[in-house]
C-alpha positions in Angstrom: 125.8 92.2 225.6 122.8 94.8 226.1 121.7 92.4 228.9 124.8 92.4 230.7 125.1 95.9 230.7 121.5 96.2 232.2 122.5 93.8 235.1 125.4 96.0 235.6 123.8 99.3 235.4 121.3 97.8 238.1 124.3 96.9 240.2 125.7 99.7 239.9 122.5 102.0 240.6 122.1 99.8 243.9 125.9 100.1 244.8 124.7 104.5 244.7 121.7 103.8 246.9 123.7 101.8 249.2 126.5 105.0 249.7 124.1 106.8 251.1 122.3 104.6 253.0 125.2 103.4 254.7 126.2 106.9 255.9 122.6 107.7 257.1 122.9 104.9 259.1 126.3 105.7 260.1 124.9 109.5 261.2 121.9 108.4 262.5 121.2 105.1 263.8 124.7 104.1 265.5 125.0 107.6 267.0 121.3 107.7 268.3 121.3 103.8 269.1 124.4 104.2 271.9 123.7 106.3 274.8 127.1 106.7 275.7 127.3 108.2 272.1 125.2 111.2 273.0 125.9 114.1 274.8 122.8 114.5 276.8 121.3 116.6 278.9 120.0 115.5 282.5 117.0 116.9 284.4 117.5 117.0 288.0 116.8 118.7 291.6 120.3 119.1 293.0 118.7 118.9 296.8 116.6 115.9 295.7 118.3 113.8 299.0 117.5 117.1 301.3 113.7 117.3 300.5 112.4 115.7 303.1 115.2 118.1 305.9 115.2 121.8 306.5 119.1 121.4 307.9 121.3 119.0 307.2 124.9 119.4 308.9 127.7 117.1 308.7 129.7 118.3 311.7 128.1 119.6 315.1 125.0 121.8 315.6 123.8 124.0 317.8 120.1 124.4 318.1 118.6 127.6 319.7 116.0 128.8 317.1 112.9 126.5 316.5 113.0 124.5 313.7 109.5 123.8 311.3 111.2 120.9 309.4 113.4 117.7 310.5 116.8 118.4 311.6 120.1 115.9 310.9 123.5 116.5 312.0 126.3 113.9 311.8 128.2 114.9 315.0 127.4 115.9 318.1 124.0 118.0 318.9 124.0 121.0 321.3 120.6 123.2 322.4 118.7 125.3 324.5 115.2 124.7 325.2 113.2 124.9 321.5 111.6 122.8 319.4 111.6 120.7 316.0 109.5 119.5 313.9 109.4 116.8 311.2 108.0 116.4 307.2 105.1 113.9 306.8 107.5 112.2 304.2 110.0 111.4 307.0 109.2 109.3 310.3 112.5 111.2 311.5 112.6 114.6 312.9 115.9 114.9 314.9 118.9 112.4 313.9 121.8 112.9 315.2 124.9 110.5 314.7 126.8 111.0 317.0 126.6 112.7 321.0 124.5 114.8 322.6 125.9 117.1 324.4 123.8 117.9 327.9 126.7 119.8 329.6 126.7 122.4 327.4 122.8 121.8 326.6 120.0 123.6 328.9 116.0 123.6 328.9 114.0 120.9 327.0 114.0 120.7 323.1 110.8 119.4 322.2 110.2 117.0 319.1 106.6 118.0 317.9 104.0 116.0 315.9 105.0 112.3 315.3 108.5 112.8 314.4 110.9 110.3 315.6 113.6 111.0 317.9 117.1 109.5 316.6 120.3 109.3 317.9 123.6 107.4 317.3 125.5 107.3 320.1 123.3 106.8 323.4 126.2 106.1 325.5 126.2 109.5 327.8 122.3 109.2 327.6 119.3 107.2 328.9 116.3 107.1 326.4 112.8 106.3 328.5 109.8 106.2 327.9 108.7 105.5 331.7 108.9 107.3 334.7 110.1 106.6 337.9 107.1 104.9 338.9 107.3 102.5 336.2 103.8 104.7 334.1 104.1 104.6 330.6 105.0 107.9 329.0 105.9 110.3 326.1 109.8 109.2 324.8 112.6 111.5 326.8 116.0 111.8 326.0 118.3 112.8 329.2 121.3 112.8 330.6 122.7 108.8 331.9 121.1 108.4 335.3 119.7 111.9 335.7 116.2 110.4 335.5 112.9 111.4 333.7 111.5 114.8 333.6 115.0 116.2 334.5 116.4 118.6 332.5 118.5 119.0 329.7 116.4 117.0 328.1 115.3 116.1 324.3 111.2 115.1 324.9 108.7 113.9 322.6 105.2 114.6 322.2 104.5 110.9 322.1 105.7 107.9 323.3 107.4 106.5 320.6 107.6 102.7 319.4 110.5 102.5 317.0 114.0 102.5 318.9 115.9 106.5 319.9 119.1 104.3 319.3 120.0 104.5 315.8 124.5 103.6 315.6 125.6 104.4 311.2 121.8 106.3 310.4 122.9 109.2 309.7 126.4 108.1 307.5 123.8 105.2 305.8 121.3 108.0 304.7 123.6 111.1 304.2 126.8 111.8 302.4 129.2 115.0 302.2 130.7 113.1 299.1 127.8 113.9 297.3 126.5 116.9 298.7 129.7 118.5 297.0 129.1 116.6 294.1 125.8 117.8 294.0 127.3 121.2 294.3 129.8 121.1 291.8 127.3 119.9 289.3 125.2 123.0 290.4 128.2 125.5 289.3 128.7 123.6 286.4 125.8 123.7 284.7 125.7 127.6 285.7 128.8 128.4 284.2 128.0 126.4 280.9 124.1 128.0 280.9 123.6 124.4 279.9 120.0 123.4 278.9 117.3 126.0 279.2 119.4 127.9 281.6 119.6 131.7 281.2 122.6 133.5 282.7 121.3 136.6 283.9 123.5 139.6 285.6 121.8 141.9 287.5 123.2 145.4 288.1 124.3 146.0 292.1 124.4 149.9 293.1 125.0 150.9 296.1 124.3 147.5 297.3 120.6 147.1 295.9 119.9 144.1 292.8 117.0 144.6 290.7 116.5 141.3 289.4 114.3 140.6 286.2 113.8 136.8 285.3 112.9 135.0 282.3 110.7 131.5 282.0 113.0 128.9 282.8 115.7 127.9 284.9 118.3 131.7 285.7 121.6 131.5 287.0 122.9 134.5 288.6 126.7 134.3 288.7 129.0 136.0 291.2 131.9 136.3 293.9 130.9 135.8 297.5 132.2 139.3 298.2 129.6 140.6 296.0 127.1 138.5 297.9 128.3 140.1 300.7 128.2 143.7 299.7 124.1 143.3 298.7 122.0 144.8 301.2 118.9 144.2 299.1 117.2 142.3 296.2 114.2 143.4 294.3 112.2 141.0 292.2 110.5 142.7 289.1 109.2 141.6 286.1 106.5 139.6 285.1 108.5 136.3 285.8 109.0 135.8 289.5 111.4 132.7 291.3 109.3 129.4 291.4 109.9 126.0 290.8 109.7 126.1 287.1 111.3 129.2 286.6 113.7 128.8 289.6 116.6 131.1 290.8 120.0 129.3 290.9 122.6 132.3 292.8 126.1 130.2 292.2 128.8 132.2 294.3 132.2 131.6 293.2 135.0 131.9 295.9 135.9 130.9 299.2 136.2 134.2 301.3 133.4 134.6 304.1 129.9 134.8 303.2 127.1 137.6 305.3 124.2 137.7 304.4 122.8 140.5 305.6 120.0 141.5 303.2 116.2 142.2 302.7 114.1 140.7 299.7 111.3 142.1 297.9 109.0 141.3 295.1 107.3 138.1 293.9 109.1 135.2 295.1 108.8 131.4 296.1 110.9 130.0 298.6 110.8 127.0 296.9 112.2 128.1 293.7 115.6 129.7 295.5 119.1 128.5 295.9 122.0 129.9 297.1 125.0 127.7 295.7 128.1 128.0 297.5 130.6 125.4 296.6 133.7 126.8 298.2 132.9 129.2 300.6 133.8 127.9 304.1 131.7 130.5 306.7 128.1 131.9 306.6 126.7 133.9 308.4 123.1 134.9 308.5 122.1 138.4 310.0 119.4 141.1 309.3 116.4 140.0 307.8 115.0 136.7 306.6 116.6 135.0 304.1 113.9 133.2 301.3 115.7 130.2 299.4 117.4 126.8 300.4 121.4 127.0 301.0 123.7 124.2 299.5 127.4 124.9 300.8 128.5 121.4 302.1 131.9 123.2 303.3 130.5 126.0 305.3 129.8 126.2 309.2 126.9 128.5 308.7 125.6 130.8 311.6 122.4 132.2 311.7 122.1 134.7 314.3 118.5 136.8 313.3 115.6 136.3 311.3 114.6 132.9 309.7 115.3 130.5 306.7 113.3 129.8 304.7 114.2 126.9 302.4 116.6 124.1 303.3 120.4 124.1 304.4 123.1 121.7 304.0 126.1 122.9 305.5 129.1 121.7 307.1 128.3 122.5 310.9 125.5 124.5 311.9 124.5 127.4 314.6 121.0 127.8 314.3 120.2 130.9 316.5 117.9 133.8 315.3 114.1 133.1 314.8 113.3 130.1 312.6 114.3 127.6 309.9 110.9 127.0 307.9 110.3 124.4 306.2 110.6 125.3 302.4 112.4 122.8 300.5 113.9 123.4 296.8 112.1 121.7 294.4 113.3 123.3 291.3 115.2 121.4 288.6 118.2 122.1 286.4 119.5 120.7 283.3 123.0 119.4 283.5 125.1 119.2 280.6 128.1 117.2 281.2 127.6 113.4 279.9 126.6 110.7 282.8 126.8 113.7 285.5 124.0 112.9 287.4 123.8 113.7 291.4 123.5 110.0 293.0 120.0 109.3 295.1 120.4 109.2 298.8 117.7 107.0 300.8 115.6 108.5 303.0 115.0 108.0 306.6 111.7 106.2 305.7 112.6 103.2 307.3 113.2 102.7 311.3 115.8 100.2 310.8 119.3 101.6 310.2 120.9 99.9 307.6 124.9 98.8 307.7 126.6 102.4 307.7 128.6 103.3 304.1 131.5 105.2 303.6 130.4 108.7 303.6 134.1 109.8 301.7 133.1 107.5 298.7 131.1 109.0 296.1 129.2 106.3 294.2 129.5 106.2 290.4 126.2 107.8 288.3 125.0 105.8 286.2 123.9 107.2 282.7 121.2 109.1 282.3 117.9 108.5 280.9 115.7 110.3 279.4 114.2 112.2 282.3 109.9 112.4 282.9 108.3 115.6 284.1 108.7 116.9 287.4 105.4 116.6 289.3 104.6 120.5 290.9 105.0 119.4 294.4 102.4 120.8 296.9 103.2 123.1 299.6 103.6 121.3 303.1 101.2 121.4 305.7 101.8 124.2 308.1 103.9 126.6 305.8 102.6 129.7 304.7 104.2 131.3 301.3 105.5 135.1 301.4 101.9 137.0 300.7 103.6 138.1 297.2 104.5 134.7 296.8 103.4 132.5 293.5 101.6 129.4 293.9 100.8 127.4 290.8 104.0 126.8 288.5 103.8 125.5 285.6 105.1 121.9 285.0 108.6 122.5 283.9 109.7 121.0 280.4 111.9 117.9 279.7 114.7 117.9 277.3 115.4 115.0 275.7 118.4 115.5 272.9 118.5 111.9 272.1 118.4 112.2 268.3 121.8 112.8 266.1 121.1 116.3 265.7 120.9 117.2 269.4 124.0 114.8 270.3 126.2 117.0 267.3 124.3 120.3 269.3 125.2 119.1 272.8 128.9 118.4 271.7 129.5 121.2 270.4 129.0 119.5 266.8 132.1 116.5 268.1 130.4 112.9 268.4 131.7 111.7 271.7 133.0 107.9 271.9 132.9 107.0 275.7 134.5 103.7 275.4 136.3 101.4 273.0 132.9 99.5 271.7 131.6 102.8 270.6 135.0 103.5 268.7 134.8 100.1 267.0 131.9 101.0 265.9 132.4 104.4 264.0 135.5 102.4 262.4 133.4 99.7 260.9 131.2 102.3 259.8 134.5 104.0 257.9 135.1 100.9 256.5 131.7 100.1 255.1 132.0 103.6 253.1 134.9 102.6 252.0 133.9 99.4 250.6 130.8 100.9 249.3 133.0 103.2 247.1 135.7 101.1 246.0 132.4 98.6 244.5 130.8 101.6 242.8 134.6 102.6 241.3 134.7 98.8 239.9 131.1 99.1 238.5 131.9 102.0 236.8 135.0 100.6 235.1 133.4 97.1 233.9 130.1 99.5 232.5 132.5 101.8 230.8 134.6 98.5 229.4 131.7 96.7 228.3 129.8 99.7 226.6 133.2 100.0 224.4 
C-alpha cells in the first residue's frame, strides 16, 4: 500500500510541475513564437522611397530655381531657363510623366552631371541627340519640329544612351497612395510617442521657439497656424537635430501653411522633417528653410531662399533660390502592429517597367526585427550649415519580441491577429484546465488511499 502511495505521490508531484510548466509555456513560448502575437515596434525612414529625389510632386511643376538634386513630377513640367541635377544613386535626374509644357516654358533648363533626362509623354516634343547636320551631340529636349539648339529647350550635358521616352515611369516608381500612408504613419507614431520618441513642446513668444532636444527621436506637435505664426527657431542644448537624434515637426490641420521663418543653432538638414498630412497649401518665403517636407496633399510654393532637404508635395512651384540636396535619413519607431511604409523601387533601372496603380496602396507585410541604420554619408557637392553636426551616432534598434515587451507594447492586452492565433490561446486554456482537474483526482485517490 506504501508503494502505491509513492507512485501516486510521484504522480501527483509531476501533475504540480506540469501546472506550471504549461502556463510558462502558454506566457511565453506561444506568445513570443507568433509574430502576429506581438505588438511590435518597427524601425523605419518614412522618406526611405524619396532618398535618392530633392522634389517629388505628383501633379504639375514649375521649375524656376536651380535644383542640386533629381527632380520628378507626375504631370506636366513647366520652366524658365535653370538647371537640375541628379544623386549618384539615381541614373535619373528629371522625370516627368507626363507633358512638357514649351508654350508656357522659356530659356534652356540644363540637366547637369550624368543625370538622365526622362519624360513620359514625348508627343508635343522631339528628343535629339543630332543636329541638323546629322553631328552627334549632347541629348536636347525641344519643342516637335522646332529643331536643335532652339529654345525652350530641356539640354543635357551629355549625349545620352538610354531612351528620353519613358510612358508609366513615374506611376511604376512613385505612389501618392503611399506617400500619405507614409504620412499618416509619421503622425501616428507622434501622437502615440511610440518607441524612443520624446514629445517635446517648445514655448512660442512672440513668434520665436527655443527648442531644446533630447537623444533620440523628438516630435514637436502642433497646428499649422502655429507653424505659421513662428518667425524664428533657436536650437539650444547640448543635443542638436541629426539623424539619430532627428526632429519630427508633425502639423495637425488643414488651413494654409507660410513658412516664413529663420533658424538658428546646431542643426542637420538631414535630421529635419516637417510632417504635414492634411494641409493643402505651402508656401515658402523669407529665409531658408533646413529639413525635408512630407505633405503629399499640398501644392507648395517656394518663392525665396532655398530648401534644404527633400519635398514631396502635391504640385510644386519651385521659384526662390535653390532646393539642395539634403535628404532625411532619420528613422522612427512605429508602433501600430504590421504598419510599416511599403518600399518604392527606384529609378535604378532605364527600362520602365508596366505602370501600377498609383491609387492602390499595397499591403505591408509584418515586420521584422529591424537591423541598424547605416549613418549615411553626406553627398558629394553639399555643404552642411557651418553649425551643422556631422558624425551621429548609429541610432538604436528595438526589438520587443519577448512576452514581456509584447504585454508592454499592448498596453499589457495579448493581441490575436487572426483565428490560428486564437485557437491557440484556447488550447492553451484547455491544457490548464486538464492539468488541474488531474492534480484534483491525484489528490483525492492520495487522500483515499492514505485512509
Amino acid at each position: 500500500m506504501a508503494h502505491a502511495s509513492t507512485r501516486k505521490g510521484r504522480a501527483l508531484r509531476a501533475a504540480a510541475v506540469t501546472l506550471p510548466a504549461l502556463a510558462l509555456t502558454l506566457g511565453g513560448g506561444l506568445i513570443a513564437a507568433s509574430p502576429a502575437l506581438a505588438a511590435t515596434s518597427s524601425t523605419v525612414n518614412p522618406l526611405a522611397a524619396y532618398t535618392d529625389w530633392n522634389v517629388v510632386s505628383f501633379g504639375d511643376t514649375t521649375i524656376h530655381a536651380e535644383s542640386e538634386g533629381p527632380v520628378a513630377t507626375a504631370g506636366t513640367l513647366t520652366f524658365t531657363g535653370t538647371n537640375v541635377s541628379f544623386s549618384a544613386a539615381t541614373p535619373t535626374a528629371l522625370l516627368t510623366g507626363g507633358r512638357v509644357d514649351f508654350a508656357a516654358s522659356s530659356g534652356t533648363l540644363r540637366v547637369n552631371s550624368s543625370g538622365a533626362i526622362r519624360i513620359g509623354d514625348l508627343s508635343n516634343a522631339d528628343a535629339l541627340d543630332v543636329d541638323q547636320n546629322n553631328a552627334m551631340v549632347n541629348t536636347q529636349v525641344v519643342a516637335a519640329g522646332a529643331g536643335y539648339g532652339s529654345t525652350p529647350a530641356i539640354a543635357s550635358s551629355h549625349r545620352q544612351t538610354s531612351s528620353v521616352a519613358a510612358p508609366g515611369l513615374f506611376a511604376s516608381t512613385f505612389s501618392p497612395a503611399k506617400a500619405v500612408a507614409a504620412s499618416a504613419q509619421v503622425a501616428a507614431a507622434a501622437t502615440a510617442g511610440c518607441g524612443t520618441g520624446h514629445v517635446i513642446d517648445p514655448a512660442i513668444a512672440y513668434g520665436s521657439a527655443n527648442v531644446n532636444l533630447t537623444p533620440g527621436v523628438n516630435f514637436w506637435n502642433l497646428t499649422a497656424a502655429q507653424l505659421s505664426s513662428i518667425s524664428s527657431i533657436t536650437f539650444g542644448g547640448s543635443v542638436a537635430p541629426s539623424p539619430d537624434n532627428p526632429l519630427i515637426v508633425n502639423v495637425t490641420g488643414s488651413t494654409p501653411v507660410t513658412l516664413s521663418l529663420t533658424m538658428a543653432g546646431a542643426r542637420d538638414p538631414h535630421g529635419i522633417l516637417f510632417n504635414l498630412p492634411d494641409v493643402t497649401s505651402i508656401t515658402q518665403g523669407g529665409d531658408s528653410i533646413d529639413g525635408s517636407i512630407l505633405a503629399p496633399h499640398a501644392q507648395y510654393t517656394k518663392t525665396s531662399a532655398n530648401l534644404q532637404g527633400t519635398a514631396v508635395v502635391a504640385s510644386a512651384e519651385l521659384g526662390g533660390s535653390e532646393e539642395h540636396y539634403f535628404p532625411f535619413t532619420g528613422h522612427i519607431d512605429t508602433c501600430t502592429q504590421g504598419d510599416t511604409v511599403p518600399s518604392e523601387p527606384s529609378t535604378g533601372s532605364d527600362t520602365p517597367s508596366t505602370p501600377t496603380d498609383p491609387t492602390t496602396p499595397t499591403t505591408p507585410t509584418t515586420p521584422t526585427t529591424p537591423t541598424t541604420p547605416t549613418t549615411p554619408t553626406t553627398p558629394a557637392g553639399s555643404t552642411l550649415p557651418a553649425s551643422s553636426t556631422t558624425t551621429p551616432v548609429p541610432a538604436a534598434t528595438v526589438s520587443g519580441t519577448t512576452p514581456f515587451a509584447a504585454l508592454v507594447n499592448t498596453g499589457g492586452a495579448v493581441v490575436m491577429s487572426s483565428p490560428a492565433s486564437a485557437w491557440a490561446i484556447i488550447a492553451g486554456a484547455g491544457a490548464l484546465l486538464l492539468a488541474a482537474t488531474i492534480i484534483l483526482v491525484l489528490r483525492r485517490r492520495l487522500r483515499n488511499g492514505r485512509a
